[in-house]
C-alpha positions in Angstrom: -0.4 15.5 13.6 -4.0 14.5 13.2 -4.5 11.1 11.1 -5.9 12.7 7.9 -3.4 12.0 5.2 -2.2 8.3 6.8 -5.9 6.3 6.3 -6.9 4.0 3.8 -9.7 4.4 1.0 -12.9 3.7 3.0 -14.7 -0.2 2.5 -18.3 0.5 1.1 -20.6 2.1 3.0 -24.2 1.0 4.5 -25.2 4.3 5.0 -29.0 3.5 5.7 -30.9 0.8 8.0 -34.8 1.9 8.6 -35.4 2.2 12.0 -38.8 1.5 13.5 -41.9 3.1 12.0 -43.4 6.2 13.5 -40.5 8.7 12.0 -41.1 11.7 11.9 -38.9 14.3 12.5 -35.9 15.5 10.8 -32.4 17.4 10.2 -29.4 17.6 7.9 -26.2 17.5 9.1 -23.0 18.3 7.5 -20.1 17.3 8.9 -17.0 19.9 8.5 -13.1 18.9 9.1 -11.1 21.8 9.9 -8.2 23.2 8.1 -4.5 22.3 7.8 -3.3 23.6 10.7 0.6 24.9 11.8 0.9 21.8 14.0 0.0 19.8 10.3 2.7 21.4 8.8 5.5 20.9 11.2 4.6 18.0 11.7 4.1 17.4 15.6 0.8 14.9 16.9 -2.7 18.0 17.0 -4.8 16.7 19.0 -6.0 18.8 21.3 -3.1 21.5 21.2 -4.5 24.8 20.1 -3.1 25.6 16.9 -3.9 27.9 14.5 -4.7 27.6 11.0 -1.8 27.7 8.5 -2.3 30.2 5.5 -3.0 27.4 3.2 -5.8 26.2 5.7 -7.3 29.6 5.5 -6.9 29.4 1.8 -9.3 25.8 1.9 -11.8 27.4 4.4 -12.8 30.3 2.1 -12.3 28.0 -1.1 -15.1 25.7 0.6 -17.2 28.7 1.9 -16.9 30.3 -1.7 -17.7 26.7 -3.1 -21.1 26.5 -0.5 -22.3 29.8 -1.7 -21.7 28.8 -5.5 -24.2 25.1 -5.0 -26.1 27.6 -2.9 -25.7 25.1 0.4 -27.4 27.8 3.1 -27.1 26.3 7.6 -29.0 27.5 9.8 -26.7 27.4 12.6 -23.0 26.3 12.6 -21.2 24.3 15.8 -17.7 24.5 15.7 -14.9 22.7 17.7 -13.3 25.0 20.7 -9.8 25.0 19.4 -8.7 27.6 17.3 -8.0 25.9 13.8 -11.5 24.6 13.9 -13.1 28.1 15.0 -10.7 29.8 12.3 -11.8 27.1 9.8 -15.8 27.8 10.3 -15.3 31.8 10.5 -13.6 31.9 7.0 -16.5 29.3 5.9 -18.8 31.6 7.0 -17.7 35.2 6.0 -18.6 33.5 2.3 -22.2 33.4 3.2 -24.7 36.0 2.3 -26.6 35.3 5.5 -24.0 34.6 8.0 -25.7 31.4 10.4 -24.7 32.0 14.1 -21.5 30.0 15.4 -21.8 27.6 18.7 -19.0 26.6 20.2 -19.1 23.5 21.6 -16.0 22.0 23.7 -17.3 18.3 22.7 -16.4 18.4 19.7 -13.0 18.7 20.2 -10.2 16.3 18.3 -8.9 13.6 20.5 -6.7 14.4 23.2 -2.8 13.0 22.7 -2.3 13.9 26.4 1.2 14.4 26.5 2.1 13.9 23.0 0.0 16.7 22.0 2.3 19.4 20.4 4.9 16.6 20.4 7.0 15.3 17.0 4.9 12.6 14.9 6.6 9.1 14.9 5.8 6.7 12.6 5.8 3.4 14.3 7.3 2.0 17.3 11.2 1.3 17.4 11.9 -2.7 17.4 12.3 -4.4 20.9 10.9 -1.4 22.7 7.0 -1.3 24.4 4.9 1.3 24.1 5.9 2.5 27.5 9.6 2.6 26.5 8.8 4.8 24.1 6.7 7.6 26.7 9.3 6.8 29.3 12.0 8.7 26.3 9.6 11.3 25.6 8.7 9.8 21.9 5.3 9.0 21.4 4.5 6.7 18.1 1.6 6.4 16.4 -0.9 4.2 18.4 -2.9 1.9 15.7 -5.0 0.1 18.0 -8.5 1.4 19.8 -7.6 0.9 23.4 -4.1 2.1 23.9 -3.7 6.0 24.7 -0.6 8.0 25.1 -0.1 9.4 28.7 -3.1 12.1 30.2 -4.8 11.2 26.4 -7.7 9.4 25.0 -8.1 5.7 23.4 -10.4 5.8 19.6 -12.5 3.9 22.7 -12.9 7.0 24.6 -13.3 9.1 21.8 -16.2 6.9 20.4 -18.0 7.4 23.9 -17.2 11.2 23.9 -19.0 11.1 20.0 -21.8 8.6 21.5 -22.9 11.5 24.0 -22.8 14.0 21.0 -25.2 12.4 19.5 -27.7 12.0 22.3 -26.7 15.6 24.0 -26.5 17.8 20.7 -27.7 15.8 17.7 -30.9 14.5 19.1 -31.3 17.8 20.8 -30.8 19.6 17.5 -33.5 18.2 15.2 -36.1 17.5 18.5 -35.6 21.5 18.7 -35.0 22.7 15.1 -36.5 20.2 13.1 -35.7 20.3 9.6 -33.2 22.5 9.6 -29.4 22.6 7.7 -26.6 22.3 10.6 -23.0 22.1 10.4 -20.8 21.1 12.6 -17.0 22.2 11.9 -14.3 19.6 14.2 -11.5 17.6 13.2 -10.8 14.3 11.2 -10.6 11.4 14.3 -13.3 12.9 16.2 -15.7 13.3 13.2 -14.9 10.0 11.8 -16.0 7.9 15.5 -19.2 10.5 15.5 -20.2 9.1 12.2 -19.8 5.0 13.7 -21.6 6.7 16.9 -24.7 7.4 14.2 -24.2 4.3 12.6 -24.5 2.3 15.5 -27.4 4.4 16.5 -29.2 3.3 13.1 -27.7 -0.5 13.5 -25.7 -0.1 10.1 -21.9 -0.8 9.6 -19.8 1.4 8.0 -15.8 2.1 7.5 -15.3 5.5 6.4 -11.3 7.5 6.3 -10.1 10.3 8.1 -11.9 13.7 6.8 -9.2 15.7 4.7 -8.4 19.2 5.6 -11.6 21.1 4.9 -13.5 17.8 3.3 -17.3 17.1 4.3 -19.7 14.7 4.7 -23.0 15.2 4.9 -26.8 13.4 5.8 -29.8 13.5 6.7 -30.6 12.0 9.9 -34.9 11.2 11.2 -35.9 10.2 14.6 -39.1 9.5 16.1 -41.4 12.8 17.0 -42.0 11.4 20.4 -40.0 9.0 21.7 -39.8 8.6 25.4 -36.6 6.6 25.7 -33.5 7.6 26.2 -31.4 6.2 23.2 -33.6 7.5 19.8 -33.7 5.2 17.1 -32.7 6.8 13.9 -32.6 6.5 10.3 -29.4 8.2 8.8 -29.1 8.9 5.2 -25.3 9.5 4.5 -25.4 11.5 0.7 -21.9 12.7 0.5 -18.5 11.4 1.9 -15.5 13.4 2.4 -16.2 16.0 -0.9 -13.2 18.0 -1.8 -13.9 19.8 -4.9 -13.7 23.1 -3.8 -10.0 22.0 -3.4 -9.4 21.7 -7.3 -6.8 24.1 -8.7 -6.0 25.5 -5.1 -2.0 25.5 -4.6 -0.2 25.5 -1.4 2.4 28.7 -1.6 
């Protein structure tokens, strides 16, 4: 099970600290959580386990593609998560569109990896007078709610925000040095997007607490960097405009 529907309401947000003087480029990013997927449903820990899409997942993903179309939100490219749910989620998305954007799939922006737990039954918390360790050593893996422990073969929320720090210098950065001003999304999953937004946060030096994306909710922002920097970690100013939106969701039953 990813982590979506167990978070609290987010603390307020300081979404924008100027960075130094001589911006001049820019990009807009939104920020795409998959679908509910069949692991969701059962529920088991998806991480990186390659699960599909349940039919109410494809039901949000062309509810929030018909809802893009509707406010008239056009990308110019989309990057989607390798794993199935995600690619699912961000070819139903994009079916809506009258000018369908090309899809790049991008294996680093996968949902954390459970290791061993992935595909496993969800646990709730730890059983009293038992370690962590007793718990893997009976096959039952409970939900970690610390940012250094990892279930066996997986990754810490440590891990994962150096796996979303390298995003941002290897793809973001990249994306509006090469395509500047342009509308990019970028379809993953609700643990991974949620350390990529501290990752751009701690690029821009501003604190923020944000929740778990919700199946198919997004979050999007502008993000401006120098036009010719020469070092290696870009200063940026980051604009966050919408957090977690789920309108499209309204009225939409799950059969």
């Amino acid at each position: 099970m990813d982590s979506s529907t167990r978070t609290q309401a987010p603390r307020e947000v300081s979404s924008t600290v100027q960075a130094p003087e001589d911006l001049g480029i820019k990009a807009t990013f939104t920020l795409i959580c998959d679908g509910e997927s069949k692991g969701n449903v059962r529920p088991v820990w998806a991480g990186q386990s390659d699960d599909e899409l349940s039919d109410y997942g494809r039901e949000q993903a062309k509810a929030l593609g018909n809802w893009f179309v509707k406010e008239g939100k056009i990308f110019d490219t989309v990057y989607v998560s390798d794993l199935k749910r995600a690619q699912q989620t961000a070819d139903e998305i994009t079916k809506c569109a009258k000018i369908i954007p090309p899809l790049k799939i991008d294996a680093s922006l996968r949902e954390i990896s459970f290791g061993e737990a992935d595909g496993k039954p969800y646990v709730a918390e730890l059983t009293p007078g038992l370690s962590l360790e007793d718990h893997f050593d009976q096959g039952i893996f409970p939900h970690i709610r610390n940012r250094i422990d990892r279930f066996p073969g997986g990754e810490s929320k440590d891990d994962l925000a150096r796996r979303a720090e390298s995003v941002v210098q290897k793809l973001v950065i990249p994306i509006i040095e090469g395509t500047p001003n342009a509308h990019v999304a970028i379809v993953s999953h609700g643990v991974f997007l949620r350390e990529l937004l501290y990752a751009l946060h701690r690029r821009n030096g501003s604190l923020a607490e944000y929740k778990y994306l919700e199946p198919t909710a997004w979050t999007e922002m502008e993000i401006e960097i120098p036009q010719n920097s020469t070092v290696e970690s870009v200063p940026i100013n980051l604009d966050v405009k919408d957090i977690n939106r789920r309108e499209h969701l309204e009225g939409l039953v799950d059969k």
